[in-house]
C-alpha beads as a LAMMPS data file, in Angstrom:
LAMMPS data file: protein, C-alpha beads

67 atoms
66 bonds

1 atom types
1 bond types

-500.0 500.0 xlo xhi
-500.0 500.0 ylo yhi
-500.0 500.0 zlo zhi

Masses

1 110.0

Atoms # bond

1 1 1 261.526 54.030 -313.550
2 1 1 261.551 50.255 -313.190
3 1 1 265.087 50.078 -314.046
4 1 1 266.112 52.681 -311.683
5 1 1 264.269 50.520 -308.682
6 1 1 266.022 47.496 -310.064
7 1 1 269.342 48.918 -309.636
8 1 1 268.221 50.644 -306.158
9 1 1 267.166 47.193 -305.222
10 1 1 270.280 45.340 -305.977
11 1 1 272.496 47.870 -304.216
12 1 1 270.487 47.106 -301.392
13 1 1 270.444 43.845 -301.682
14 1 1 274.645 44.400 -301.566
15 1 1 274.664 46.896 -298.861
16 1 1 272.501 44.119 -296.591
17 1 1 274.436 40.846 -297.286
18 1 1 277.585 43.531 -296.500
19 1 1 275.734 44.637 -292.946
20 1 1 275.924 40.783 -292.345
21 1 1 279.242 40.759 -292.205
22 1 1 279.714 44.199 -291.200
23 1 1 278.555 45.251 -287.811
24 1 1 278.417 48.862 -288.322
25 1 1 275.773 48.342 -291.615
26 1 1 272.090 47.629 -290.807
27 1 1 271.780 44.597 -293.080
28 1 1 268.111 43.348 -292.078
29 1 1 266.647 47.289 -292.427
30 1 1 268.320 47.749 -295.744
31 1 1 267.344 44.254 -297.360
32 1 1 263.591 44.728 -296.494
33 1 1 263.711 47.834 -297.662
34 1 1 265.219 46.647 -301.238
35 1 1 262.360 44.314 -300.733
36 1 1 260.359 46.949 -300.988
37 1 1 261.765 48.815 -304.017
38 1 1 261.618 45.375 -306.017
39 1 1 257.596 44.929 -304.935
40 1 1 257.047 48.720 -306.395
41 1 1 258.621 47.542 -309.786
42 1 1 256.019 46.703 -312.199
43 1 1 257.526 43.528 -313.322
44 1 1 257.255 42.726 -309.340
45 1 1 255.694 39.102 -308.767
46 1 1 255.775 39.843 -304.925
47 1 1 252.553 40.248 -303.140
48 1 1 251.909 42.240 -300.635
49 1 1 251.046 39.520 -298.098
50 1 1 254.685 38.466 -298.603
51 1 1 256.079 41.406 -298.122
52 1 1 254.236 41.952 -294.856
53 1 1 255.003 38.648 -293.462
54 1 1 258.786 39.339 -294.847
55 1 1 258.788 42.411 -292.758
56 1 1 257.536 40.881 -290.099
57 1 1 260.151 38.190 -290.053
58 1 1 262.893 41.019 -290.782
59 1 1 261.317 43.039 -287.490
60 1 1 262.016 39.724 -285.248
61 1 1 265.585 39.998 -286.802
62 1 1 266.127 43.205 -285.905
63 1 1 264.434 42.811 -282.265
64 1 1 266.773 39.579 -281.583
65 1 1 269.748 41.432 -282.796
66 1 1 269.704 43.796 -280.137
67 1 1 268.930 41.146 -277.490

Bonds

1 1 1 2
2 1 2 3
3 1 3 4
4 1 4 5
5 1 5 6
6 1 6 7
7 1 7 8
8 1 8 9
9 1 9 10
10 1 10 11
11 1 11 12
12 1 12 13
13 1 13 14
14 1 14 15
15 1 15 16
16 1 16 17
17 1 17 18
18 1 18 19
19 1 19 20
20 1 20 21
21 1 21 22
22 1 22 23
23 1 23 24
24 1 24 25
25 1 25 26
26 1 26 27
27 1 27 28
28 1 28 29
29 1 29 30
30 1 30 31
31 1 31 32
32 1 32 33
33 1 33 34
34 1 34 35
35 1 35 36
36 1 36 37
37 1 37 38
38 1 38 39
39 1 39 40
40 1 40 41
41 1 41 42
42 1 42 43
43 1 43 44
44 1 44 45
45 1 45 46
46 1 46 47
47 1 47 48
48 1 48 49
49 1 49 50
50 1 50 51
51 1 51 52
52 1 52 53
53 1 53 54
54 1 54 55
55 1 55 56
56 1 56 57
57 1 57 58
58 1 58 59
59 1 59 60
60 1 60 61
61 1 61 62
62 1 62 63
63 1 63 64
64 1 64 65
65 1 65 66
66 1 66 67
């Protein structure tokens, strides 16, 4: 199961530095939520106080992006 969210996480992590670049691709929504797969991973040395104060940077992203 781990690996699977590892591999899920990295695609995401590809699919968001892509929706950098490409305009059409929500980069921001689809990093956090590799983010998010990676903190569910056992392994995971995230905490969940990062991961809320990563979302709530990503969530300022987002609402400047459509500014």
């Amino acid at each position: 199961m781990d690996t699977l969210l590892a591999i899920f996480a990295v695609l995401c992590g590809f699919v968001g530095l892509l929706g950098a670049i490409v305009p059409v691709l929500p980069g921001t929504i689809v990093s956090f939520i590799g983010l998010v797969l990676v903190n569910l991973a056992s392994w995971s040395e995230i905490t969940n106080t990062q991961l809320i104060v990563w979302g709530v940077v990503s969530l300022v992203v987002i609402i400047l992006d459509y500014i």
